[in-house]
C-alpha positions in Angstrom: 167.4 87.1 130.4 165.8 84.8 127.7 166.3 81.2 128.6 164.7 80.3 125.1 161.7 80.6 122.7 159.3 78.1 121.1 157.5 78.8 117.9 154.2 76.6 117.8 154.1 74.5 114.9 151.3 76.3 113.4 153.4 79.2 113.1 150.8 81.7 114.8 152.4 82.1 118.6 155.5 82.5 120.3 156.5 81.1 123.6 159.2 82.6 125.6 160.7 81.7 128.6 162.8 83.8 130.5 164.4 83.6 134.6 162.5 85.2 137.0 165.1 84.5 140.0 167.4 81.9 140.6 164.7 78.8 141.3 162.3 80.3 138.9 161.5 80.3 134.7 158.6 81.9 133.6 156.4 82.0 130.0 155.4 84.7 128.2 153.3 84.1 125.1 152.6 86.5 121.6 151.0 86.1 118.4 153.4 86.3 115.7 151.7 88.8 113.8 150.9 91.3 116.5 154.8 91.1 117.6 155.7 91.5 114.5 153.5 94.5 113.5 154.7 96.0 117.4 158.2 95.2 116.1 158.0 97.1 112.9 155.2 100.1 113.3 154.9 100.5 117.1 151.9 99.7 119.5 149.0 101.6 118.8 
């Protein structure tokens, strides 16, 4: 479950934080352009 997302004010990365269990939240980070390029051509 996302608990809720920060875009860096320079535009370039995405925080995301998201529970873990009930005591814990945890942080996952991407650059905008490579989730965006995974989002609309696939890893390669």
């Amino acid at each position: 479950m996302i608990a809720g997302a920060i875009l860096e004010d320079d535009g370039q990365e995405l925080k995301v934080y998201y529970g873990a269990s009930d005591t814990c939240i945890c942080l996952g980070t991407a650059k905008v352009n490579e989730l965006m390029q995974f989002c609309t051509i696939g890893e390669h």
